[in-house]
TIMARLO-781924 format. One line per 3 residues: number of its first residue (from 0); their letters; for each residue z, x, y of N, C-alpha, C. Coordinates in Angstrom, 3 decimals, padded with zeros to 6 digits. Example, Ala and Ser with C-alpha at 12.3 -4.5 7.8 and 13.67 -1.06 7.14 Angstrom:
2
0) AS) 007.800:013.190:-005.690:007.800:012.300:-004.500:007.800:013.200:-003.300  007.080:012.850:-002.250:007.140:013.670:-001.060:007.870:012.900:000.030
This chain:
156
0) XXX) 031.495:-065.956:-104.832:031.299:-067.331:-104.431:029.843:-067.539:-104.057  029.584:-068.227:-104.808:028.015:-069.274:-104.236:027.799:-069.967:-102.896  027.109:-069.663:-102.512:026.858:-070.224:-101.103:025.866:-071.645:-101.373
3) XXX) 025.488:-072.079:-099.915:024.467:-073.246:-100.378:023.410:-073.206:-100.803  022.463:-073.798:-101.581:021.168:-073.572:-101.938:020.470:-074.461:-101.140  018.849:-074.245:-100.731:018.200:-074.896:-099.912:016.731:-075.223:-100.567
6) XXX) 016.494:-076.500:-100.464:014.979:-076.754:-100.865:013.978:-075.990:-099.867  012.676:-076.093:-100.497:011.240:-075.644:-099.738:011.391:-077.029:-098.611  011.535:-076.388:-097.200:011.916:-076.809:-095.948:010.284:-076.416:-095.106
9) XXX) 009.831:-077.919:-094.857:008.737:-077.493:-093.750:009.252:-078.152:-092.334  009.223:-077.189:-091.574:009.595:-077.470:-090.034:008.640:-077.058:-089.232  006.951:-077.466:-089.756:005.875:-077.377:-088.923:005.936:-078.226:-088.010
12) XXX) 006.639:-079.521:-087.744:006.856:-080.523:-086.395:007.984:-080.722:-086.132  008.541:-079.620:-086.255:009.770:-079.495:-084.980:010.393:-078.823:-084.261  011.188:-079.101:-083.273:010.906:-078.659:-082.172:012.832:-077.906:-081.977
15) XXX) 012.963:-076.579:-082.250:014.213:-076.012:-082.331:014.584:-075.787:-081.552  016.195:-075.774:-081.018:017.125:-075.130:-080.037:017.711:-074.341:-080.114  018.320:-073.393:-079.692:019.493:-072.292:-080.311:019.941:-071.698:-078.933
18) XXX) 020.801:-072.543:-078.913:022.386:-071.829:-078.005:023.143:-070.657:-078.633  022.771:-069.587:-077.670:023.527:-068.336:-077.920:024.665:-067.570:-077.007  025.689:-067.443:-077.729:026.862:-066.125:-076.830:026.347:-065.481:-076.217
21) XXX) 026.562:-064.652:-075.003:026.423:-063.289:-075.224:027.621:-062.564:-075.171  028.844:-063.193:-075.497:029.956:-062.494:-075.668:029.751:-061.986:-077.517  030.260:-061.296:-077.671:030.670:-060.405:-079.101:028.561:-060.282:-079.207
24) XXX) 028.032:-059.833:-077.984:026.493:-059.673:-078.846:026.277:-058.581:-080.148  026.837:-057.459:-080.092:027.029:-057.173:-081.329:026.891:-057.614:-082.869  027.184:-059.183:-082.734:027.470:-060.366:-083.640:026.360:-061.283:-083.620
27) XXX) 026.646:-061.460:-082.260:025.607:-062.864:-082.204:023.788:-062.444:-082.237  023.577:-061.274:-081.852:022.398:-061.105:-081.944:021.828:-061.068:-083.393  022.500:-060.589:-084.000:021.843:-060.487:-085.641:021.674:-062.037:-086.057
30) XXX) 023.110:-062.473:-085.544:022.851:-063.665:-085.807:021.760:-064.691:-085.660  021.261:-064.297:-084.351:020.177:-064.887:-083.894:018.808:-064.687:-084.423  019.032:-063.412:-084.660:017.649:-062.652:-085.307:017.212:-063.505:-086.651
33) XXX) 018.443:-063.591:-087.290:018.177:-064.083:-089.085:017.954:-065.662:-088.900  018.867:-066.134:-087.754:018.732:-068.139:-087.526:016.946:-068.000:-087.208  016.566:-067.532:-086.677:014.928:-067.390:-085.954:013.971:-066.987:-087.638
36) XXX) 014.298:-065.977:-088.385:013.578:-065.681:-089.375:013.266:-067.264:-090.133  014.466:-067.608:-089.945:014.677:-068.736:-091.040:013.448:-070.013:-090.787  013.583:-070.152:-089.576:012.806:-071.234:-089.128:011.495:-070.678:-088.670
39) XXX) 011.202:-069.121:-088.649:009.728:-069.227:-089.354:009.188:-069.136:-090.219  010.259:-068.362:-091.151:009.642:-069.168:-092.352:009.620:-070.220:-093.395  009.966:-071.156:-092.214:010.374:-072.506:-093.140:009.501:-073.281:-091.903
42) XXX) 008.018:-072.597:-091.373:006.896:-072.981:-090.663:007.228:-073.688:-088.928  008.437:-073.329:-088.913:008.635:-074.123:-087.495:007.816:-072.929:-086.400  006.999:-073.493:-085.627:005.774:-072.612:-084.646:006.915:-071.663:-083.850
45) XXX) 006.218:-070.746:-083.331:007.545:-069.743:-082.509:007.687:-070.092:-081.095  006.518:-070.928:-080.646:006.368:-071.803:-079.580:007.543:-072.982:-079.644  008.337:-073.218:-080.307:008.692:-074.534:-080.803:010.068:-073.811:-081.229
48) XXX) 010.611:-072.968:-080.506:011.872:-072.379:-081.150:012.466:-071.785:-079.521  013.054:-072.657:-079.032:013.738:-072.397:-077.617:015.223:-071.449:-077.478  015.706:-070.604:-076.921:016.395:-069.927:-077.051:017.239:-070.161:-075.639
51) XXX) 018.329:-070.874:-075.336:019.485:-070.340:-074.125:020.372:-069.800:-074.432  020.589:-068.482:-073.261:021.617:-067.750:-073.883:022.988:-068.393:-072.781  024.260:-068.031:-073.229:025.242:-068.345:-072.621:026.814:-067.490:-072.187
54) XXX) 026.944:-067.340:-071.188:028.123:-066.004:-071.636:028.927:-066.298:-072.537  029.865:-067.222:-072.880:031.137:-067.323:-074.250:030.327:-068.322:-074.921  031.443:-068.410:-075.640:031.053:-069.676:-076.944:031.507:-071.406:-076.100
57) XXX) 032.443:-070.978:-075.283:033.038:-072.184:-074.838:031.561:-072.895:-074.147  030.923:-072.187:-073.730:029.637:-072.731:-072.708:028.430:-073.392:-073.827  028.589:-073.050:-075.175:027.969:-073.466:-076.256:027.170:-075.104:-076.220
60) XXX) 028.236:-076.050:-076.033:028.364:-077.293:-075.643:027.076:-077.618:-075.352  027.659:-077.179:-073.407:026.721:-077.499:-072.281:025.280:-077.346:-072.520  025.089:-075.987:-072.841:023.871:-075.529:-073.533:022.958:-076.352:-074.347
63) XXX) 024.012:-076.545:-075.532:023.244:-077.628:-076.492:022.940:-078.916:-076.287  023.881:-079.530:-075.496:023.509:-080.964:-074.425:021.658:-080.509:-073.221  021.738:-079.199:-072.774:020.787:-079.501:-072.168:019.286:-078.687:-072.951
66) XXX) 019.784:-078.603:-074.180:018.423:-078.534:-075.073:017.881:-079.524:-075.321  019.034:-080.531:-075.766:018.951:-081.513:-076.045:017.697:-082.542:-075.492  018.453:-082.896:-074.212:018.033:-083.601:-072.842:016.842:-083.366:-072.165
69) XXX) 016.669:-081.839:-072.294:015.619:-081.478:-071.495:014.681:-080.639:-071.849  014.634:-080.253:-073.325:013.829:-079.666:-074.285:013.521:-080.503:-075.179  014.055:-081.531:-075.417:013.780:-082.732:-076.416:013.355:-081.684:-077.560
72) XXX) 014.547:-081.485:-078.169:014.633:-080.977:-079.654:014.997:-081.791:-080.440  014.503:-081.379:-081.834:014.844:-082.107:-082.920:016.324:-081.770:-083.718  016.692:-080.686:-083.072:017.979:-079.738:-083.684:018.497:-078.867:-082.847
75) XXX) 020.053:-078.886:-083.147:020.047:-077.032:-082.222:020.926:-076.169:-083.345  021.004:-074.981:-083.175:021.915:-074.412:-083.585:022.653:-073.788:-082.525  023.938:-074.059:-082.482:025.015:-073.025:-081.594:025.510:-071.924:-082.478
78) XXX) 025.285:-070.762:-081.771:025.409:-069.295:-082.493:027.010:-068.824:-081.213  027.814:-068.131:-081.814:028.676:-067.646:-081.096:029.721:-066.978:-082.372  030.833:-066.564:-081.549:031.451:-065.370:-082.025:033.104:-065.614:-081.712
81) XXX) 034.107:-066.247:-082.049:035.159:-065.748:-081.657:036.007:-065.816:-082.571  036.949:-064.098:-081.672:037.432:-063.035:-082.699:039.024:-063.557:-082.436  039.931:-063.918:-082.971:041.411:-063.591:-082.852:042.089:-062.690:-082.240
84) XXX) 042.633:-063.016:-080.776:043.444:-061.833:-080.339:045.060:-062.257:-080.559  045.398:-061.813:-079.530:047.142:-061.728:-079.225:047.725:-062.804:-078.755  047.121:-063.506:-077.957:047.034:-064.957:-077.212:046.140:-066.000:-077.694
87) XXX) 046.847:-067.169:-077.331:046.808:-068.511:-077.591:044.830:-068.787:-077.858  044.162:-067.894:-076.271:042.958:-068.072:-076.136:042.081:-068.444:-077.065  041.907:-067.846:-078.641:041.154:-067.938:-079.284:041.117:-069.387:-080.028
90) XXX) 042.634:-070.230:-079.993:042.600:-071.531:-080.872:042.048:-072.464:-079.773  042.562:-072.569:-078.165:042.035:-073.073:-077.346:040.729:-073.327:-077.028  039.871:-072.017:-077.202:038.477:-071.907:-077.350:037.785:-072.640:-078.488
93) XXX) 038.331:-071.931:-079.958:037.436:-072.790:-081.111:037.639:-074.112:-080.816  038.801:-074.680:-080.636:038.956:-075.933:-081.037:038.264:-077.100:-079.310  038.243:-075.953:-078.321:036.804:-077.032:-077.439:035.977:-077.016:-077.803
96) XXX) 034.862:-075.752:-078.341:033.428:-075.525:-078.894:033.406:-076.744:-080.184  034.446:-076.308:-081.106:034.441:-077.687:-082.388:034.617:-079.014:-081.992  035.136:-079.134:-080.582:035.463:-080.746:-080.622:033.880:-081.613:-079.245
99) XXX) 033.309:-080.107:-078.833:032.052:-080.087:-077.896:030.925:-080.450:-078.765  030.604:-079.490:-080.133:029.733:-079.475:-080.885:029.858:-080.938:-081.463  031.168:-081.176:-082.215:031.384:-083.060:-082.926:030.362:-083.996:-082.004
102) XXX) 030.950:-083.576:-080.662:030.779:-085.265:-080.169:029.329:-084.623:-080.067  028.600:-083.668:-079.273:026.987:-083.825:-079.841:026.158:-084.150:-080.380  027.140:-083.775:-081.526:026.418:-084.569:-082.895:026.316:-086.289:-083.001
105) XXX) 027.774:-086.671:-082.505:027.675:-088.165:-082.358:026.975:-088.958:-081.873  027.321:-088.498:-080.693:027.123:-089.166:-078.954:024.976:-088.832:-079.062  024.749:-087.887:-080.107:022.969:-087.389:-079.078:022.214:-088.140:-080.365
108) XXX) 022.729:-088.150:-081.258:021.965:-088.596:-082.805:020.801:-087.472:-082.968  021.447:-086.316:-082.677:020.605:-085.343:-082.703:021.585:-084.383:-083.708  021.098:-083.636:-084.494:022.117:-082.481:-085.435:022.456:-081.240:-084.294
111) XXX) 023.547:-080.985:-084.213:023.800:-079.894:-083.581:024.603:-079.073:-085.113  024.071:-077.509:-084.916:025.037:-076.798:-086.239:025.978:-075.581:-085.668  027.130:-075.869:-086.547:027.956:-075.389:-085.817:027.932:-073.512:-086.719
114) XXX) 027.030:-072.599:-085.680:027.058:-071.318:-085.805:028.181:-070.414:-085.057  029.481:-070.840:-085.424:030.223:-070.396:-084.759:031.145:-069.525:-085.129  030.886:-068.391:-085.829:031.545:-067.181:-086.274:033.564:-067.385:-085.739
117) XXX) 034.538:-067.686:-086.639:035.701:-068.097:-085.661:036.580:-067.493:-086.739  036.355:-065.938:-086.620:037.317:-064.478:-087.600:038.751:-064.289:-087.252  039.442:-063.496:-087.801:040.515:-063.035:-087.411:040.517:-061.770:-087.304
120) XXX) 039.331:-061.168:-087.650:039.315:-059.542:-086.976:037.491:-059.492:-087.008  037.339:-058.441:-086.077:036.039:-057.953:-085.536:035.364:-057.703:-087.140  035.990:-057.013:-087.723:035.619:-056.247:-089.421:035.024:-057.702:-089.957
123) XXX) 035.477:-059.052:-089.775:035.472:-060.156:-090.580:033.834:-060.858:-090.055  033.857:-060.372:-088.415:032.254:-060.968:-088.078:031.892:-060.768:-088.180  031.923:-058.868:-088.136:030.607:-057.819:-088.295:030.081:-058.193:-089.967
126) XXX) 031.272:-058.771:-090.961:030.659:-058.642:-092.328:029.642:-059.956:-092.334  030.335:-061.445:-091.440:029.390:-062.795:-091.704:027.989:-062.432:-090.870  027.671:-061.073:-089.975:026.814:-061.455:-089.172:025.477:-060.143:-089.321
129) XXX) 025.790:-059.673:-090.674:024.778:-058.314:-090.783:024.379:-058.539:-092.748  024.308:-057.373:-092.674:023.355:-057.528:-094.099:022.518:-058.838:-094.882  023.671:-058.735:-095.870:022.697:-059.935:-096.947:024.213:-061.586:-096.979
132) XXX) 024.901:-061.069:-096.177:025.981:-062.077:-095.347:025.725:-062.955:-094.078  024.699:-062.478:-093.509:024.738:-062.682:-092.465:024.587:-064.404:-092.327  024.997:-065.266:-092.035:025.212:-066.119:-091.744:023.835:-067.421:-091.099
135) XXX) 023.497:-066.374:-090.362:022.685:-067.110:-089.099:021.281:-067.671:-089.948  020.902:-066.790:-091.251:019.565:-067.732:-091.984:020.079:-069.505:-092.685  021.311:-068.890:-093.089:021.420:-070.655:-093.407:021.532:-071.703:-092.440
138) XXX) 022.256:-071.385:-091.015:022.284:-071.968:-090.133:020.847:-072.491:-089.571  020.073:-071.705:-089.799:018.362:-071.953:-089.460:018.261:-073.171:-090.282  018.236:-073.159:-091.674:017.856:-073.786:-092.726:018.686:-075.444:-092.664
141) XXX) 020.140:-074.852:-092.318:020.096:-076.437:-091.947:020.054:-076.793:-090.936  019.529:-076.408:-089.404:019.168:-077.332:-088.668:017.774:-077.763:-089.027  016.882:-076.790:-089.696:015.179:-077.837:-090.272:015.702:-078.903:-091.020
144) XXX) 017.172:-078.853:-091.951:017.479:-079.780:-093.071:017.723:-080.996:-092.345  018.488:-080.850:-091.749:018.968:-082.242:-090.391:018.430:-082.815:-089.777  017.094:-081.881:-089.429:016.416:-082.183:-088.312:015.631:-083.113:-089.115
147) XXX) 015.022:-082.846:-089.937:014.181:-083.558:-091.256:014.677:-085.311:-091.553  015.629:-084.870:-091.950:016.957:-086.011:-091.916:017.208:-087.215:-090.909  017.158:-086.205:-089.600:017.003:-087.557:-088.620:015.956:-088.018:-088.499
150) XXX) 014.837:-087.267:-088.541:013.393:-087.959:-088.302:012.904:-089.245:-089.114  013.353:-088.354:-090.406:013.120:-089.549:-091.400:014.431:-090.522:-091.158  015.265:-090.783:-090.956:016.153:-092.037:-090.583:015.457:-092.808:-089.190
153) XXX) 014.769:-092.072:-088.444:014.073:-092.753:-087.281:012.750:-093.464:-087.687  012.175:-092.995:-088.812:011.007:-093.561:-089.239:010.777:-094.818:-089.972  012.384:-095.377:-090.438:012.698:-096.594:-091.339:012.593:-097.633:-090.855
């Protein structure tokens, strides 16, 4: 399967967020590593690439609301990790982070991207969040894409 393809992305004027887990870091750090490659080399300054970390994914939200607000970003990406256990916990969780991340997006007219690794076994993250799988460079790529997107809808 083909994944997305991405145009030549300049994100020399803007200004990135990235809400991170530190639950499953194992996961989320690579993740983070490759979302960060992405957006330098698609020219966004390293000055200009803000990082909060957060213990779960559920705290994802909050995070990205106060990048938002008080980093005045042009984008965020939420990076996180959750794995399927035995209990209810894991649908309870995705489905606040997915319904936290939506209204962000709505409510801020800001792109929030939803980097939210949501497996049914550990084997399934470790594969979206390492090698030439890893997840977290496209997530880079489209918050410059969005971010791009809103600017230019603000400029009309």
């Amino acid at each position: 399967m083909k994944g997305i393809e991405f145009k030549n992305l300049d994100g020399s004027d803007l200004k990135i967020g990235i809400a991170k887990s530190r639950w499953n870091s194992f996961i989320t750090d690579p993740l983070l590593e490759k979302c960060k490659q992405a957006l330098l080399d698609s020219n966004v300054k390293e000055e200009n690439i803000i990082v909060y970390e957060v213990p779960g994914s559920y705290e994802l939200p909050f995070a990205a609301s106060k990048l938002i607000k008080k980093q005045q970003v042009d984008a965020v990406v939420c990076l996180g990790s959750l794995i399927k256990g035995e209990t209810m916990h894991f649908e309870y969780i995705a489905e606040a982070v997915t319904q936290g991340i939506t209204r962000l997006n709505l409510e801020t007219d800001i792109p929030v991207i939803f980097g939210v690794l949501t497996c049914l076994t550990e084997e399934q993250a470790i594969e979206r969040s390492s090698g030439k799988k890893n997840n977290g460079y496209e997530w880079g790529l489209s918050a410059i894409e969005m971010a791009l997107l809103g600017k230019m809808q603000k400029d009309l």
